[in-house]
C-alpha positions as CSV (number, residue, x, y, z in Angstrom):
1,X,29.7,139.5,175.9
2,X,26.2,140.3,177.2
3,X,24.6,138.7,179.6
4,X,21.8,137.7,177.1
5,X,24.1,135.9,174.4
6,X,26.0,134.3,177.3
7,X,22.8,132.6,178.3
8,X,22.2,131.7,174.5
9,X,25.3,130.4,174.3
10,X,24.7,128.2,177.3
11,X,22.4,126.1,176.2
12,X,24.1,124.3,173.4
13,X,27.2,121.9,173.8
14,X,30.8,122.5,173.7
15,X,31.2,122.5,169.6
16,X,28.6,124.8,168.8
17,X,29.9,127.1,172.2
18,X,32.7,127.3,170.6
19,X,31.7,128.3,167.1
20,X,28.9,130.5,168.4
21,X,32.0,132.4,170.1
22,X,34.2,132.1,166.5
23,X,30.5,133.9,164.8
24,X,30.1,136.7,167.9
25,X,34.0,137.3,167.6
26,X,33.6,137.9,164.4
27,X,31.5,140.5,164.3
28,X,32.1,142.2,167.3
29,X,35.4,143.0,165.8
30,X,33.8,145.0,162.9
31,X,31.2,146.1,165.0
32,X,32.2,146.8,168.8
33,X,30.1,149.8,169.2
34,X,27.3,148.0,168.5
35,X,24.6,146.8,171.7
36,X,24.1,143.4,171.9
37,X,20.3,141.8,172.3
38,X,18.1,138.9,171.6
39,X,15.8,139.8,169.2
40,X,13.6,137.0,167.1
41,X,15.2,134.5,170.1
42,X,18.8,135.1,168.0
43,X,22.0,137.2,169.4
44,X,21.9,140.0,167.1
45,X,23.6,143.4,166.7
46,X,21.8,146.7,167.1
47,X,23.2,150.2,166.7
48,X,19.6,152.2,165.9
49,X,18.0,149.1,164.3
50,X,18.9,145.5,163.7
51,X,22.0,144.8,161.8
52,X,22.9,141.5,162.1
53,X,21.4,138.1,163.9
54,X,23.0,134.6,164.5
55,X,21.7,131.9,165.5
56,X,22.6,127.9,166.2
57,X,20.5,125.8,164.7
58,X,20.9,121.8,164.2
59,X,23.4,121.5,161.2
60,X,24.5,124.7,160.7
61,X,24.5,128.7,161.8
62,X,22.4,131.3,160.4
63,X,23.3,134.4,159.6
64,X,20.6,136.8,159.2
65,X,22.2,139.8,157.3
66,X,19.1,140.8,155.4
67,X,18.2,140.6,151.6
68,X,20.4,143.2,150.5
69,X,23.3,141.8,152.5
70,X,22.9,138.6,151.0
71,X,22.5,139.6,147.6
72,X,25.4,141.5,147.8
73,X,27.5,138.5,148.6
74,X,26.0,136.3,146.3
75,X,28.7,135.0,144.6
76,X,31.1,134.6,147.8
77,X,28.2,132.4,149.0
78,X,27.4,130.2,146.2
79,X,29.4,127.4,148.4
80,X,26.5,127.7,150.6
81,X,22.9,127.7,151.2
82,X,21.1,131.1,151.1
83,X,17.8,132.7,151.0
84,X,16.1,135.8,151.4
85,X,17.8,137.3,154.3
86,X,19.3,133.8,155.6
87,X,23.2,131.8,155.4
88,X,23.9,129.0,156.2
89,X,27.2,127.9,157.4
90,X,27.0,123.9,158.0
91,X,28.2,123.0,161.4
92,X,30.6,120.1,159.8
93,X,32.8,122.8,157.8
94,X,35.0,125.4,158.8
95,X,33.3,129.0,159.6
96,X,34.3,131.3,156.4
97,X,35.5,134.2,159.1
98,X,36.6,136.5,157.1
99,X,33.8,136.2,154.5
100,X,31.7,137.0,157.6
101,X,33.5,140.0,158.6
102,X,33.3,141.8,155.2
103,X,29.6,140.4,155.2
104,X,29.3,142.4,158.6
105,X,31.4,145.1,157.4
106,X,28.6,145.7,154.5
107,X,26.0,145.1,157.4
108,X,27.0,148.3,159.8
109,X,27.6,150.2,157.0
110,X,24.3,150.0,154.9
111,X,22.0,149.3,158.4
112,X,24.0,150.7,161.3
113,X,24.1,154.5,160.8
């Protein structure tokens, strides 16, 4: 993990820590060639461009796939709240890691070339 997302990580509590490290797992297994940066204050991928950005927020995760990346999914996320770009996984639920990986997946493949 880069220096920059340790730090990012640092600042929150133990709980979201650990599901911040469940989220940059996550994709760093579809993606491990990616770099790693802060871009828009949020831990986010890069391999040429942006691909994917995460960030803690008060209750819940965002996962900034893009538009097309959430449209994509729509039906897979209907349990949760979406909007133009933006998911939200509530911090009081269990992360949907898997769902996240193909949602990555679809991410490096579309944005990451």
């Amino acid at each position: 993990m880069s220096p920059e997302f340790e730090n990012y990580f640092s600042a929150f509590d133990e709980e979201s820590k650990k599901r911040l490290t469940l989220v940059y797992n996550a994709i760093k297994e579809v993606m491990p060639m990616a770099s790693e940066k802060i871009s828009f204050k949020m831990p986010t991928f890069y391999k040429g461009k942006n691909i994917i950005h995460f960030a803690q927020m008060k209750k819940h995760i965002g996962i900034y796939p893009g538009g097309e990346a959430v449209g994509a999914f729509a039906e897979k996320l209907s349990p949760y709240k979406t909007s133009t770009g933006a998911i939200q996984f509530p911090n009081d639920k269990p992360l949907p890691l898997d769902l996240l990986k193909e949602i990555a997946t679809w991410c490096l493949e579309h944005n990451g070339k």
